[in-house]
N, C-alpha and C positions, 0 to 999 in steps of 0.2 A: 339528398339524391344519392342513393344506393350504387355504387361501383363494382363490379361484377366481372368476373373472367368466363369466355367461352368459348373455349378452344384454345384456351391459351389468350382470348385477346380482350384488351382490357376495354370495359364498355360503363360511360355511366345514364342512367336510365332515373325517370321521373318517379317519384316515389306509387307506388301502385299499380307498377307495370307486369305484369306476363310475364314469363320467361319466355313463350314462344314470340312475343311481342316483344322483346330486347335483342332474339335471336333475330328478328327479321331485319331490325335496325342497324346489322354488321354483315348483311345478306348469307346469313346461315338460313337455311333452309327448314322448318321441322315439317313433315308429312302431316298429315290433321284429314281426318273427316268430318268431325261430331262441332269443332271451333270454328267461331263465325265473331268478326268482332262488333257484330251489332245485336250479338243474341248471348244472351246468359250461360257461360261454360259450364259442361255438366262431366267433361271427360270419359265419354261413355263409349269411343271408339280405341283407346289408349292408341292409340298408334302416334301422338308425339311426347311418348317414352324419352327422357334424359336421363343422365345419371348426376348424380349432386357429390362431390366428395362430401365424405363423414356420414352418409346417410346409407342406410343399410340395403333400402330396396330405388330400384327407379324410378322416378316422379313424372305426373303429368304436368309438361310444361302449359297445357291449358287452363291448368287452375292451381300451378303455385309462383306467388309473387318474390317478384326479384330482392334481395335483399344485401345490406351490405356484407361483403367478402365473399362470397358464394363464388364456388367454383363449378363451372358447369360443363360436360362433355357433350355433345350431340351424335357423336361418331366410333363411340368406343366398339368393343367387341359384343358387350352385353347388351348394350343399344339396339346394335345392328339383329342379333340372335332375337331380341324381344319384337323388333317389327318385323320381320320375319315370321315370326309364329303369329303373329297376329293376321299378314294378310293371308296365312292358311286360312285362318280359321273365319276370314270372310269370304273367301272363295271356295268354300267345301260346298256350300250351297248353291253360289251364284253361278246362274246358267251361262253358258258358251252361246249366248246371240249376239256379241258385237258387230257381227256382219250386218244384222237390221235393227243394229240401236242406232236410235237419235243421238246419245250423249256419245258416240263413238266418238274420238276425236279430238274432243275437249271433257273427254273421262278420268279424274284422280284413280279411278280402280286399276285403269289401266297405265297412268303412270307411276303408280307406285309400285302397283304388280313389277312392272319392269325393273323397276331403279331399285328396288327393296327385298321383293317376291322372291319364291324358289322359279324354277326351272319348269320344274312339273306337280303334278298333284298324286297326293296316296289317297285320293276319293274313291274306291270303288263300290260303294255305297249308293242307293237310290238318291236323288234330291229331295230335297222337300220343297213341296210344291202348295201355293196359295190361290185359292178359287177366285175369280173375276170379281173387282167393285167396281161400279162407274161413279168418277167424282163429277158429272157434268161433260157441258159443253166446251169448258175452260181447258182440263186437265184430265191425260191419260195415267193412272197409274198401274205400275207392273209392281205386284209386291213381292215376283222372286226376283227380284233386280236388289232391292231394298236392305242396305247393310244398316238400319236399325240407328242412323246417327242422331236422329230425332232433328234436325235443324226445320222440316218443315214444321212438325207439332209445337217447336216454339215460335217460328214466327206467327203461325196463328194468333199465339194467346198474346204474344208481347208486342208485336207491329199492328198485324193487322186488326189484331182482337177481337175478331169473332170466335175462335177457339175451335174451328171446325174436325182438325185431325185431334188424334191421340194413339195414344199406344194403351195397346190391350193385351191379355196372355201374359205369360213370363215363361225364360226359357226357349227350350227349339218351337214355341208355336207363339212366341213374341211376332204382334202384328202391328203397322200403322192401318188404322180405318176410321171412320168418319162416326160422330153419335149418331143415333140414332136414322142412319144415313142418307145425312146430310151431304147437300154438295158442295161445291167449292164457286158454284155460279154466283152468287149474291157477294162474295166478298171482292170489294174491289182492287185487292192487290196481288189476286189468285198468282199469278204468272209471275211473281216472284220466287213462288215455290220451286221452279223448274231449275231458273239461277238459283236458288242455293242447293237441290240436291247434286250431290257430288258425283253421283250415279246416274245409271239412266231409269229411276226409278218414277220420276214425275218428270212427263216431257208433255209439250204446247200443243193440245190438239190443233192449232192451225198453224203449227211450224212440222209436225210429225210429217217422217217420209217424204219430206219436200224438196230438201239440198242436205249434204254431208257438207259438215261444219268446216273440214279442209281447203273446200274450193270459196269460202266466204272470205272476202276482204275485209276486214274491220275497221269503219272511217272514223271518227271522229267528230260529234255534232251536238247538236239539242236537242230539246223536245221543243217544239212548238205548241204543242198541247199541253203545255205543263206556262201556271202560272209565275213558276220560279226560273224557267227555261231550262230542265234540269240537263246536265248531263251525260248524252247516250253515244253506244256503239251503234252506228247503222251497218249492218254486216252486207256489202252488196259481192256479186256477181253475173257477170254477162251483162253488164248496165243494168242490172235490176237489183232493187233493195228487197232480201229477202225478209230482215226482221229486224225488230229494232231491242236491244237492250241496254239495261243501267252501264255506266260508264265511271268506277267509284273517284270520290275523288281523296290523295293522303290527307286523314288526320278527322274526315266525314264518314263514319260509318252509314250514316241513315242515304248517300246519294247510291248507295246499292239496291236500293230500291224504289222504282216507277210504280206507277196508275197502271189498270190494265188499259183505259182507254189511249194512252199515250204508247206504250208497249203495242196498240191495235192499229194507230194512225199511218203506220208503215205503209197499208194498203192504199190510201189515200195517194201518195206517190209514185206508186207501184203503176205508172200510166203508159197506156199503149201510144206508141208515135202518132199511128195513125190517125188518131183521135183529137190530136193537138193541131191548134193552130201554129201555121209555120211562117206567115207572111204581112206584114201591114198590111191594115182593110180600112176602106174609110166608104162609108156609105153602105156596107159590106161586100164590097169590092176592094180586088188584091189593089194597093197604091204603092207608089214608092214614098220612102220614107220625106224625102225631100218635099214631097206634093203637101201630107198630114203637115211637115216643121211650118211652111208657105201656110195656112189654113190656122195655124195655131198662133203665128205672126198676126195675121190679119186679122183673127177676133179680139188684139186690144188686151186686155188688163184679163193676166191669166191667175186664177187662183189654182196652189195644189193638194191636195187630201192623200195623205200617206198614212197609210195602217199602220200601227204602234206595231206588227209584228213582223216585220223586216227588218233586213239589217242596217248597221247605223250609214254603212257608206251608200246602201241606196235610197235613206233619208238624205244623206248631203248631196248628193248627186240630184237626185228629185229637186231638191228648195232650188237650183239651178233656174228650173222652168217657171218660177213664180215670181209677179211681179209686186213689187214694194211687196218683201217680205210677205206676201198673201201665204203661207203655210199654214194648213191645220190639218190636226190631227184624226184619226176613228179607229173604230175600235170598241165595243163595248162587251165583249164575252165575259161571263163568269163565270169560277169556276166553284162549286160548293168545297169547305172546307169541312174534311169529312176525318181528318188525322191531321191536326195542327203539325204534330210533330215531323210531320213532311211535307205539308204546305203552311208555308205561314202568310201565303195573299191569296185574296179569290181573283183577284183581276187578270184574266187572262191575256191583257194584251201585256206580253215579257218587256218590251220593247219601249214603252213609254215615255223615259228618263232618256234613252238614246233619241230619240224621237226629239222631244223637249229641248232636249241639250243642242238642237241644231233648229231652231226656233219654229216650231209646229206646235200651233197651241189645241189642247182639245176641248173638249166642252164648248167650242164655238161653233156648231155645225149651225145651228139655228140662224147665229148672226153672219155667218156666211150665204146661207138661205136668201136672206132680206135685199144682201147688197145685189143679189145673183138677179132677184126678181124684179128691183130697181133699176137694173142694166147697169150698175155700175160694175160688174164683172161680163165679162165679153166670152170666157174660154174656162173649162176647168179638166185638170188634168189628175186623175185617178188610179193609186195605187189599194188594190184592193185583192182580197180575200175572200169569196163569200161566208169561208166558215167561222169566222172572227166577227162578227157583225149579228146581230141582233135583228128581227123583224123590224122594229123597229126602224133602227139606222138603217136597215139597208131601202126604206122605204123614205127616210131621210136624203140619202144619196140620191137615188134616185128624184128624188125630186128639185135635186141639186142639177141634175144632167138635163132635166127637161126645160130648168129656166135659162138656160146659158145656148147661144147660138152653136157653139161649137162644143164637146168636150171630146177628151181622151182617153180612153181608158188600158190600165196597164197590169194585167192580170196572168199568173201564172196556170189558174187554171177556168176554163169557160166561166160564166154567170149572166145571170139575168140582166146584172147591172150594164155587164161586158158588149151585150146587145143592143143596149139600149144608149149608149156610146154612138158619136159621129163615126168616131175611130178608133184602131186596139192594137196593140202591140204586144207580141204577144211574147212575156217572160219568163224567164229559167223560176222550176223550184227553190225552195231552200237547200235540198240534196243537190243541184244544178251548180251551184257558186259557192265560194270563199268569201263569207265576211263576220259581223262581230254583232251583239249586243249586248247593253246595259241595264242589268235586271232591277228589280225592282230595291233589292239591297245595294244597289250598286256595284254588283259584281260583273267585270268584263266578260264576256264568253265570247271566245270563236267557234266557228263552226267553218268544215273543211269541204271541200267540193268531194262529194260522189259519185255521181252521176255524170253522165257525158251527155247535154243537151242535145235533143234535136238538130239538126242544120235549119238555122230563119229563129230559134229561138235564142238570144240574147237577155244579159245582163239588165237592169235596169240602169244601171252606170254607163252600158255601151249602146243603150237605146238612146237614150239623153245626149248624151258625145255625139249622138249621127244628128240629131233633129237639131242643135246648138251650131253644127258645121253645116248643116241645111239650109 
């Protein structure tokens, strides 16, 4: 293991590391456009210039590895003179529209501009200007925005691997475009592109001109649409979730990158009040809650069905309501495994193992069915999802509601099932509450409340609390 000075400070580092990856590890900072640590360093933006004693010119800390005794500056005079010239020479071109850029905000052009930049420009020179491509539905791109770091054209080839951009020209009419002009529609991890340009060169056509990134809060959560429950930033403001993106995590290159359908499910929560139910209904009529606990008493031997994609504590909270441990499980979403190297389950429900680990067996729907149809189950109480279920199970369920005198049903957003219910409660989102799951690796994940529910919408932990004290 290679021991290294930076600044004066003594650092030791795993054999095959970076220098800009030893720098980060002592929180020195080095500037980077072109470096990305899930993508193959090509050092084509030079701008994290260092200087090495013994070594005659300045090195790209992007692509030279740390070595023993190496002495390294990040701040010298020469340092600072060489990124300096450099971000002239990316701003000679780059047009003055930060007023109606998307990346304004959360722009490296513009914080390095500052921190690094001159003052003013000796452009008095025309621009050079790039005629219109449409990459699709997915993805706007500006290519006089575009400082040339190439990070989209290799994630094509190396993540996503369809290979769809490239670089063309050489020199002042060096361009990023598509072969044969192709679009970015077919590839399913387009919207990754927009997270890694560093510019506002590739930005979201269905985030463009929407919100300035400043008024966004950044929460902390998952994906639900993701079989590994990967995760994400959910950026809200004014109670509403504008957009969902990766959330990396140290030491995982590859969690910087989502599914576009998971990156798209934002909209799915993105729900008008109005629209929601706000009040216990039983018969579909507003009831107090105490009426439904009295009614779910009285039907005798209550079974509960809890979707594998909730959280673990309103699995333990749910088994609450079930008599002689009656818990089971649903759930049957798939998800095709289309990039092992970022999914490694098709099973969509994340939650499983949390699930299980508090006795909800799955694969019994059938034999739950039987007892239901026998009258040996009186009551059944439903935590459910429509989009996690299958035509299938959901005609399963369903058939589970119609043999039982009484059921319950406890659903965050409408369903057919939800109707077809005695009674409904009606529950906070996943952006709505604070709780946790256990993935399919056994990895814990939290997820942090968002959103500010409705007034009448509730927890499923403080729905269960009110019908138990009922």
């Amino acid at each position: 293991m290679p021991t290294i000075k930076i600044n004066d400070q003594t650092v030791t580092v795993e054999p095959g590391t970076l220098l800009i990856d030893a720098c980060q590890q002592i929180g020195v900072e080095i500037p980077h456009y072109c470096y990305h640590p899930a993508l193959t360093p090509v050092a084509t933006c030079r701008m994290c210039l260092v200087e090495i004693k013994g070594q005659p010119k300045l090195a790209t800390s992007c692509t030279t590895l740390a070595s023993e005794g190496m002495e390294v500056f990040t701040n010298s005079p020469a340092v600072a003179d060489a990124r300096g010239g450099i971000m002239e020479f990316l701003l000679i071109n780059h047009p003055l529209d930060c007023p109606i850029c998307d990346q304004a905000g959360e722009c490296k052009l513009q914080d390095y501009s500052y921190s690094y930049g001159a003052g003013d420009s000796r452009m008095v020179d025309p621009k050079r200007r790039y005629d219109y491509e449409d990459l699709g539905a997915k993805i706007v791109i500006d290519k006089n925005r575009c400082i040339h770091c190439t990070r989209c054209v290799r994630f094509t080839r190396e993540i996503s691997g369809g290979g769809e951009l490239t670089v063309v020209n050489r020199g002042a009419d060096l361009e990023i475009t598509t072969y044969g002009g192709r679009t970015l529609d077919g590839n399913p991890l387009a919207g990754n592109v927009v997270d890694l340009c560093p510019v506002g060169a590739l930005t979201s056509r269905d985030f463009r001109f929407n919100k300035r990134v400043w008024f966004l809060k950044p929460v902390p959560t998952i994906s639900r649409h993701s079989a590994l429950a990967s995760p994400i930033w959910a950026d809200v403001d004014q109670n509403r979730v504008w957009r969902f993106r990766p959330r990396p995590e140290p030491g995982r290159p590859l969690t910087r990158f989502i599914f576009d359908d998971e990156r798209q499910a934002f909209h799915r929560y993105d729900l008008d009040p109005a629209t929601r139910g706000k009040s216990p209904l039983m018969h579909g009529q507003p009831m107090p809650v105490g009426a439904i606990a009295e009614a779910l008493r009285a039907a005798g031997r209550v079974a509960v069905v809890g979707q594998g994609t909730f959280g673990c504590d309103a699995a333990q909270r749910l088994a609450q309501l079930a008599s002689e441990g009656l818990c089971f499980g649903s759930g049957d979403i798939i998800h095709a495994i289309t990039h092992p190297e970022l999914q490694k389950s098709s099973d969509g429900v994340f939650n499983r193992r949390g699930f299980s680990d508090r006795g909800f067996r799955f694969g019994r729907l059938d034999g739950l069915l039987e007892l239901a149809i026998s009258g040996q189950i009186g009551g059944i109480v439903l935590l459910h999802d429509p989009e996690f279920s299958s035509p299938r199970e959901t005609a399963m369920l369903k058939a589970l509601l119609e043999a039982v005198p009484f059921s319950l049903a406890l659903e965050p957003l409408p369903s057919v099932l939800g109707e077809l219910a005695t009674a409904r409660l009606p529950v906070t989102t996943y952006l709505e509450e604070s709780d946790f799951v256990l993935t399919h690796e056994g990895i814990l994940r939290r997820y942090q409340k968002a959103l500010q529910a409705p007034k009448g919408v509730k927890t499923v932990g403080e729905w269960v609390k009110a019908l138990l004290e009922a």
